[in-house]
C-alpha positions in Angstrom: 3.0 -1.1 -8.7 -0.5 0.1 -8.7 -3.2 -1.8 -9.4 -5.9 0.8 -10.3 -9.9 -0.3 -9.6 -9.1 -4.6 -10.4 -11.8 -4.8 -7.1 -13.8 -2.3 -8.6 -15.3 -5.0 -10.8 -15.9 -7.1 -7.7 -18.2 -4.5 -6.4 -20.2 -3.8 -9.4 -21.2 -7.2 -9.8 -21.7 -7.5 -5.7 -24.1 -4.4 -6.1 -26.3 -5.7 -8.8 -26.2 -8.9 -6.9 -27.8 -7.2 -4.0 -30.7 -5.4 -5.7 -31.7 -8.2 -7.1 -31.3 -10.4 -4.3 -33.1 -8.1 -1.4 -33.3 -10.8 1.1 -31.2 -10.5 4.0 -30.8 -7.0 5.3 -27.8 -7.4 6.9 -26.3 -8.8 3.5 -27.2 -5.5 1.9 -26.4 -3.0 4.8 -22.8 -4.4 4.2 -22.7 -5.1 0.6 -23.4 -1.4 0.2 -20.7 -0.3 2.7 -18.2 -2.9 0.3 -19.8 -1.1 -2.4 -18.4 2.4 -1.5 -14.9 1.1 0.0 -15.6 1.9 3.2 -13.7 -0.5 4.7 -13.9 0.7 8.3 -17.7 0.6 8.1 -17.6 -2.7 6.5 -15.7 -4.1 9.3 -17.8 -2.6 12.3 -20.9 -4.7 10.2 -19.4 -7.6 10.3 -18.4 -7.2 13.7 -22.0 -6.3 14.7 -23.9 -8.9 12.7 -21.5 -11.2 11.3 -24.2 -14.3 12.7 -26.5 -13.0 10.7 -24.9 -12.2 7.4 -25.6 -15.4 4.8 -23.4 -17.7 5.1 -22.1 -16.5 1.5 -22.1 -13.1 2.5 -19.8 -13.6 5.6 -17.3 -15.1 3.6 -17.3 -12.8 1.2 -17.0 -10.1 3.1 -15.0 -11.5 5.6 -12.3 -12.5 2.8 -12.4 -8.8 2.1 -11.7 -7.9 5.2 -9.0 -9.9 5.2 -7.5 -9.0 2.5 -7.9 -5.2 3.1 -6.2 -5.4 7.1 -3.5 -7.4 6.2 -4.5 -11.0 6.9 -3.6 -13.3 3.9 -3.7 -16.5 5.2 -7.5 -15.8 6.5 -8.3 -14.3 2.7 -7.0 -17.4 1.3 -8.9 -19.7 3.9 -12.2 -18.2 2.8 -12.1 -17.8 -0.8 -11.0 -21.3 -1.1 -13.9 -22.6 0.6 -16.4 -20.0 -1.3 -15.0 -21.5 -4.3 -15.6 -25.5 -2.8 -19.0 -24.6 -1.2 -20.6 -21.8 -3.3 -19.0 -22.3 -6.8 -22.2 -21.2 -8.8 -23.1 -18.1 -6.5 -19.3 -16.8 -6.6 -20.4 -15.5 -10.5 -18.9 -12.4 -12.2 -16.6 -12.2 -8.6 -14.5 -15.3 -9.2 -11.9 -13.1 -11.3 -12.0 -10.4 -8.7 -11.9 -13.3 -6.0 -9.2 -15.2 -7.4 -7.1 -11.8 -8.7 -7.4 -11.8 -4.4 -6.4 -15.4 -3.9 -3.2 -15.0 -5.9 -2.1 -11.8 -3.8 -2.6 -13.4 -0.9 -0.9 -16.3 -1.7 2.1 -14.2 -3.1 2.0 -12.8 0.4 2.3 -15.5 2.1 5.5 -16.8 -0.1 3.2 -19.2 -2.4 4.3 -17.4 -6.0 4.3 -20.4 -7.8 1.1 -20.9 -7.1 0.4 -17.1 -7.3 1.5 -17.2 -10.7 -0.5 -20.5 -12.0 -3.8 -18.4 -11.0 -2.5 -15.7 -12.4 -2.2 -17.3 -16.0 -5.0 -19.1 -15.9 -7.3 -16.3 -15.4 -5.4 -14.4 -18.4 -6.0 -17.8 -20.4 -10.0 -17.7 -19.8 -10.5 -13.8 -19.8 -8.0 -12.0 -22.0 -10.2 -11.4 -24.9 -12.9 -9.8 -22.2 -10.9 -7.8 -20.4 -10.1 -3.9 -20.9 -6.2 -3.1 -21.1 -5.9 -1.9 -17.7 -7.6 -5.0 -15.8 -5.5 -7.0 -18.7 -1.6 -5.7 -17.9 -2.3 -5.7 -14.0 -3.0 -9.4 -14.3 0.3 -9.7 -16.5 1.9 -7.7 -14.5 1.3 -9.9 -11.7 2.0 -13.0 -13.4 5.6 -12.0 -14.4 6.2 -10.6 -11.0 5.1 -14.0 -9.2 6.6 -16.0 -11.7 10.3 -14.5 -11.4 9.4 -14.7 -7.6 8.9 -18.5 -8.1 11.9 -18.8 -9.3 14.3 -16.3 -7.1 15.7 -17.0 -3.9 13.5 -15.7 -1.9 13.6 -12.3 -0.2 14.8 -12.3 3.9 16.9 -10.7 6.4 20.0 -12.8 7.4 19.0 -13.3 11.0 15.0 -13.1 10.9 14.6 -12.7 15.0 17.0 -9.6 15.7 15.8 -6.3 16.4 17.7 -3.5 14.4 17.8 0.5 15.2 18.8 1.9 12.2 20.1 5.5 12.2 18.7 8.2 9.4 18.9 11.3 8.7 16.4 13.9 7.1 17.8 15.6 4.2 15.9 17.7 1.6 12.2 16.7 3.0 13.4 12.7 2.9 14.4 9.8 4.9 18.5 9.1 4.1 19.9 6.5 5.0 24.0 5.2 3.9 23.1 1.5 2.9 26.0 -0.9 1.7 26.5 -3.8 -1.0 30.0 -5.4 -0.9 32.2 -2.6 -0.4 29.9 -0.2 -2.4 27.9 2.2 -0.2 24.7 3.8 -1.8 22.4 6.8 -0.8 18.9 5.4 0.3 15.5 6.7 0.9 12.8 5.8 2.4 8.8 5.0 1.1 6.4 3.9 3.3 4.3 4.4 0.2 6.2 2.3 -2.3 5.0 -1.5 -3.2 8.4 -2.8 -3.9 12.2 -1.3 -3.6 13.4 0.6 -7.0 16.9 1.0 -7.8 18.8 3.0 -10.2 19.2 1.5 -13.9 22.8 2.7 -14.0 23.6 1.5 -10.9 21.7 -2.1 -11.2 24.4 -2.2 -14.3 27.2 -1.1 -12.3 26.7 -3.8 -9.8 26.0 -6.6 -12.4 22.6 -7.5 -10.9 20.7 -9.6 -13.1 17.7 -8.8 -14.8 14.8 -9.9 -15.9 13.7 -10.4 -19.8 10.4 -9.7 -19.0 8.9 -6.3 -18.0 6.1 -5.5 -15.3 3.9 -2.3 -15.3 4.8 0.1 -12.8 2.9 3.4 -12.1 3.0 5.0 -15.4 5.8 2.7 -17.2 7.0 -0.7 -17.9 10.2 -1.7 -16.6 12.5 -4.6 -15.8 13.1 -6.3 -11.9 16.7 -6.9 -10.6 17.7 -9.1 -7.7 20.1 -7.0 -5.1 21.5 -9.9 -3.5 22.5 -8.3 -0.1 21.9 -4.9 1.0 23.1 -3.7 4.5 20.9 -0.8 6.4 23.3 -0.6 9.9 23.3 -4.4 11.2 20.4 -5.6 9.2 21.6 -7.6 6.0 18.9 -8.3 3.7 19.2 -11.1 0.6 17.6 -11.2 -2.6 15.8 -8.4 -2.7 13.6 -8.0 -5.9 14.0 -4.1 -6.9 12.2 -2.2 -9.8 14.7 -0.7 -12.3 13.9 2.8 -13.0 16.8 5.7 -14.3 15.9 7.4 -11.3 18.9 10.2 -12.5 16.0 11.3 -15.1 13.6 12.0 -12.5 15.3 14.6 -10.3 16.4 11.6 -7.4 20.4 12.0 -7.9 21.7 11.5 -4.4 19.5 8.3 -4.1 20.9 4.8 -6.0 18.1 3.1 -3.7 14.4 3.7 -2.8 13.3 1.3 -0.3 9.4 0.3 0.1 6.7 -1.5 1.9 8.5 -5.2 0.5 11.7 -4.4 2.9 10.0 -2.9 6.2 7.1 -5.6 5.9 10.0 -8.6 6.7 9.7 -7.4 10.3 6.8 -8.0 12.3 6.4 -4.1 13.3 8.4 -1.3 12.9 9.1 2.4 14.7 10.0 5.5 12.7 11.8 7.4 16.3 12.2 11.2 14.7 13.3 12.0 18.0 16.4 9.9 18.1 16.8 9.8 14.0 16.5 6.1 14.3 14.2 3.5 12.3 13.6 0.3 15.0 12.9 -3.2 13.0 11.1 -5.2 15.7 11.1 -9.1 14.7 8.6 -9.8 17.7 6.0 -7.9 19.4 3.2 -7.7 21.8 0.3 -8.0 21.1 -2.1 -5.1 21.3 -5.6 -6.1 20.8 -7.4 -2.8 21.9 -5.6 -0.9 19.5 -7.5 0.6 16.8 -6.9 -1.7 13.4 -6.0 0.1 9.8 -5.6 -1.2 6.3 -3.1 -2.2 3.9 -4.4 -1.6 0.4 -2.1 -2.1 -2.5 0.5 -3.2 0.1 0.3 0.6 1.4 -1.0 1.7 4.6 -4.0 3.6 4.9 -4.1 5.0 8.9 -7.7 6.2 10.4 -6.9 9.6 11.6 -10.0 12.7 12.4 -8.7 15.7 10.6 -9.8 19.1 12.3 -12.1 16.7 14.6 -13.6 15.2 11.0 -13.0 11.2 10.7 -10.3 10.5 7.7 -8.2 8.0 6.3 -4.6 9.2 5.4 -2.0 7.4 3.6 1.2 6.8 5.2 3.7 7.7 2.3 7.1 9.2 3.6 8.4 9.4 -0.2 6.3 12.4 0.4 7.8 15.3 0.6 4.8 17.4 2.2 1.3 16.2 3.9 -1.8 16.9 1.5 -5.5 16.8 1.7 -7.9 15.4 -1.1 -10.0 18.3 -2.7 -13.0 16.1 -2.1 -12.7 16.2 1.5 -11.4 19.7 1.3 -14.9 20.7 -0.2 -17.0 18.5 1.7 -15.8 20.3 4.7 -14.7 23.2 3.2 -17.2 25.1 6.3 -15.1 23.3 9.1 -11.6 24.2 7.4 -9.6 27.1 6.8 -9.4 28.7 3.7 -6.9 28.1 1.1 -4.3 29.9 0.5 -1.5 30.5 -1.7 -2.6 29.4 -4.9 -0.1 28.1 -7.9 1.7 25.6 -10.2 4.3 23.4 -9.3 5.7 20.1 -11.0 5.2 17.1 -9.5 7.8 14.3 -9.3 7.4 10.6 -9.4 10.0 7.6 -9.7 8.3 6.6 -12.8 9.6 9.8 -14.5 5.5 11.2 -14.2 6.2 14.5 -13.8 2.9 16.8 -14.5 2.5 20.5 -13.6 -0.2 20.8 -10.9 -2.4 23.3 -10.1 -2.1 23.5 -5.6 -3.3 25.5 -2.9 -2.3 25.1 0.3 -4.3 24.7 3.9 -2.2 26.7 6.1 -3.2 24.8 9.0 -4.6 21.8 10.3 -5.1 19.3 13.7 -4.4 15.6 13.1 -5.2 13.0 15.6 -4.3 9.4 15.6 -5.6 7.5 18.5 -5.6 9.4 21.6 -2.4 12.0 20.6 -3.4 15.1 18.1 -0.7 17.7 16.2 -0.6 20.1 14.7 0.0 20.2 10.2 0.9 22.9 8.6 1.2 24.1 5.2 -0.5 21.1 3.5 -1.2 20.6 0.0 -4.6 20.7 -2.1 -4.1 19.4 -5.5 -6.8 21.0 -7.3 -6.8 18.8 -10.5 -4.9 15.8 -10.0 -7.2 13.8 -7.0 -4.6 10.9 -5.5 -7.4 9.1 -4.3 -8.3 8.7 -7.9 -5.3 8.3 -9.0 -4.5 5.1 -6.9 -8.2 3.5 -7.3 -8.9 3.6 -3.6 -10.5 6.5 -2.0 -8.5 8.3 0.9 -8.8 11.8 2.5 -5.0 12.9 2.3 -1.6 12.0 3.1 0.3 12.1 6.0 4.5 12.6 4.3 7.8 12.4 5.5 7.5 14.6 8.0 4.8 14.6 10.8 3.3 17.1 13.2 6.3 18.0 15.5 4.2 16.9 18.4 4.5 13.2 17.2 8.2 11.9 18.1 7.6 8.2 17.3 5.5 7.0 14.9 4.5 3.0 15.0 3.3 0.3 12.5 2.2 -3.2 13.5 2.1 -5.1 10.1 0.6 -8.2 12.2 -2.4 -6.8 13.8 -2.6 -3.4 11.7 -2.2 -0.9 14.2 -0.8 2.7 14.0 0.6 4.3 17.1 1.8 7.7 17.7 3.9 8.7 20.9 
């Protein structure tokens, strides 16, 4: 689901903080970086001048950090001891802190605990809290609570490699995925928080459901527990899966779409559109030179320079085309092409979000990840419906299902948080 601007409070209150405050330099110089999400900023700071950032300020920031590249474990290590050490400083953060604390915990397979957090902050701030800060939070709770008490999501044998063969059909990643003797049509999103499945099909199968609703995207919907799910060799139990009609949305040949929740079992994975093959890597090596990215909303955000111009592009393949933000678009509008072909088309979404959109499209454009550059083309500009605002976090565009032809194999390391392109 998304979680639009929960953080956003965090960095209100850590802005005020810091105008008031105006003591440490290097405390402000970050806080204002945190202040505008620039994340990759905000970690070259505290890289720099982490020694002498307050002692408050480098845990903050550094439980930020954290949380933003993937790293539960450390997020939960620090805001515990902010809360033991600096209780009265931690203010009108600790909701935004501990909102933090229970994803990270969820992350790390802790739900119950999650989902204690999660209550008690509804118990002491539901009166003060506006409705979309209020249903993320009981969202969250229901979601870690049914977690709590499911088996818990895994892959039968948890250090196999698997090279799972795909196809692409009508702009999206297929794959034939199987459940007893009943084989389902499968897609692919990189950009998804959790894998949906079709309500008619959840009946069909007898999964069962959950009472209890969550908020997803634009609409409230039950959770069913697939209990095994074959991709190739690769069995997965007790998969938690959002129950959508995806019929009424336009996906018919799809029963399944998988997300983040499945490819994030493995320690990195390898989209190879050379060979048609998705690799699941249970063990890696380590690559500590390689440039780090974030994981925001469990989706990842790549740095990328677009046209030679430093970005940060969402990696959603349940996109169907690559787009550009129209903020970045006119920021650099001198440094771009012009648009072109102007129109309307509807969009499509799982959630049955369907709006007509006014576009334009950039007919051309380099992208460069690391040291390998390609070539875009055709991308989208969606005039009046901005993603980045959309999601809560601001991002430059989004690289979709298929990438520049130049790029065969395209890499994820959900460990250390580095995107490679070959």
């Amino acid at each position: 689901m998304v979680i639009r601007k929960i953080i956003g409070l965090l960095f209100a209150v850590l802005l005020a903080q810091i105008g008031a405050a105006q003591e440490n330099p290097y405390d402000n110089a970050i806080g204002e970086a945190i202040s505008r999400s620039d994340w990759f900023e905000t970690r070259a700071r505290y890289e720099q001048s982490a020694d002498s950032l307050s002692d408050y300020m480098r845990l903050f920031s550094g439980a930020l950090l954290d949380h933003n590249f993937n790293n539960p474990a450390g997020a939960v290590e620090k805001i515990q001891h902010m809360y033991d050490e600096y209780n009265a400083q931690m203010g009108g953060n600790f909701f935004s802190l501990f909102w933090m604390m229970s994803d990270n915990l969820a992350k790390l397979g802790h739900f119950k605990a999650a989902h204690d957090i999660c209550t008690s902050l509804l118990a002491q701030g539901r009166d003060y809290m506006d409705e979309g800060t209020r249903t993320a939070f009981e969202t969250n709770a229901v979601l870690f609570g049914l977690k709590s008490q499911w088996p818990r999501m895994g892959i039968s044998d948890a250090d196999a490699n698997y090279d799972i063969p795909f196809g692409v059909e009508d702009e999206q990643i297929k794959f034939t995925a199987v459940r007893g003797m009943q084989r389902i049509g499968a897609m692919l999103d990189s950009g998804g928080q959790m894998t949906i499945i079709d309500k008619q099909l959840a009946s069909q199968l007898e999964l069962p459901m959950s009472a209890d609703s969550i908020r997803f995207n634009e609409t409230r919907c039950p959770l069913a527990l697939l209990d095994t799910l074959r991709l190739g060799t690769a069995v997965f139990v007790h998969v938690p899966c959002v129950v959508l009609p995806l019929g009424d949305t336009g996906v018919t040949d799809c029963g399944l779409i998988l997300g983040n929740d499945i490819l994030q079992l493995f320690s990195e994975i390898e989209l190879d559109y050379e060979l048609r093959k998705l690799h699941l890597r249970s063990r890696t090596v380590s690559s500590p030179d390689a440039p780090r990215n974030l994981m925001l909303n469990k989706v990842p955000y790549i740095r990328v320079e677009l046209d030679g111009i430093p970005a940060t592009m969402v990696w959603d393949t349940g996109a169907s085309k690559s787009s550009v933000e129209p903020e970045f678009h006119e920021a650099h509008r001198n440094r771009l092409p012009p648009l072109q072909a102007h129109g309307r088309k509807r969009g499509k979404t799982a959630t049955g979000y369907n709006p007509v959109l006014e576009y334009a499209i950039l007919p051309q454009m380099e992208l460069t990840i690391g040291d390998k550059t390609g070539v875009m083309t055709n991308l989208y500009v969606i005039e009046d419906m901005p993603h980045s605002q959309l999601m809560g976090i601001p991002f430059d565009g989004t690289l979709g299902v298929l990438p520049p032809a130049e790029f065969k194999q395209l890499t994820i390391n959900f460990q250390e948080m580095y995107f490679v392109v070959n």
